[in-house]
N, C-alpha and C positions, 0 to 999 in steps of 0.2 A: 188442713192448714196448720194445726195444732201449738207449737211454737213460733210459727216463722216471723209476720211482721204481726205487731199493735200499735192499738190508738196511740199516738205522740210520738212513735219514732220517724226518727228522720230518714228521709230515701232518697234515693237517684234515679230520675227516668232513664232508663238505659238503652230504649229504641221506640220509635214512632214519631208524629210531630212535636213532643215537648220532649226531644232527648236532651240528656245534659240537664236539666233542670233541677234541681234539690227542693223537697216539701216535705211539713211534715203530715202525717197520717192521721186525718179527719176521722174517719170512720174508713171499719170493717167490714163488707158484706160475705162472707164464708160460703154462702151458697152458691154463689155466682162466680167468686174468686176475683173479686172488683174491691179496690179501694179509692176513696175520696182523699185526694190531696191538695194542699193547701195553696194556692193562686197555680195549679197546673191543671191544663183543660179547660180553658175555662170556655162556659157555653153562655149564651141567650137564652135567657128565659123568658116569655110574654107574660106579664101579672095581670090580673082584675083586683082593680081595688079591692082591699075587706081589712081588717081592724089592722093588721101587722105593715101593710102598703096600703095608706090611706090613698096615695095618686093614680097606685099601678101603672103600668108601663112596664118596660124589657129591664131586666137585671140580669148583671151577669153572676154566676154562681159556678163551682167545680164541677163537671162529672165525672165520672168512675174510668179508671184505669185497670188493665186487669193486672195481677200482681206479678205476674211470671215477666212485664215490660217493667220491673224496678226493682232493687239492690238497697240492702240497707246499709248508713254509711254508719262505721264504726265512729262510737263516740271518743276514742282516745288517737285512734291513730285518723282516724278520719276521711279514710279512702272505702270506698263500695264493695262491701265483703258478702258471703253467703254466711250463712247461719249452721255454727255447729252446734245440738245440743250435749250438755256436759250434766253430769250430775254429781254433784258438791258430795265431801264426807259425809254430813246430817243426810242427805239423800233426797235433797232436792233439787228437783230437774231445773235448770237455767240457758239461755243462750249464751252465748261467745263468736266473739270473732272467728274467721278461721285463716286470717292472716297473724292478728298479733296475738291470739287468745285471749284478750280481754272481757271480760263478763260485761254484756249488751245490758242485762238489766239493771 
């Protein structure tokens, strides 16, 4: 996965049932190529009471997307671009747009 998406950038589902939808990125799982995003997917859960849900019952919580169904949206120009990595004069690696070249990070 190396550069492509992290924690707190924002994305676009871009097919399945939440397309269209914009979140930002919960958490990364790299092994699986799944990300949690932010009120997209969201599932049922059944709880058993214990210290964090003293009532327990169903809650609804995110699950995993896999990341090849989302696009991140550039933060300047604002439309769903893929990720080009660039490395800067100092010599370090960064993302950008690859519509407006804008630096993602």
């Amino acid at each position: 996965m190396g550069l492509d998406l992290k924690k707190n950038d924002t994305v676009l589902v871009m097919s399945g049932d939440e397309k269209g939808k914009k979140g930002r990125v919960l958490s990364v799982d790299k092994e699986k190529n799944r990300l949690i995003i932010e009120s997209v997917n969201m599932i049922k859960k059944h709880m058993k009471p214990n210290k964090q849900y003293s009532q327990g019952g169903i809650i609804d919580k995110e699950g995993p997307v896999h990341r090849s169904n989302v696009m991140l949206v550039c933060t300047k120009c604002g439309k769903p671009t893929r990720i080009k990595n660039t490395i800067l004069e100092n010599g370090k690696k960064t993302r950008s747009c690859k519509q407006c070249g804008e630096v993602v990070d």
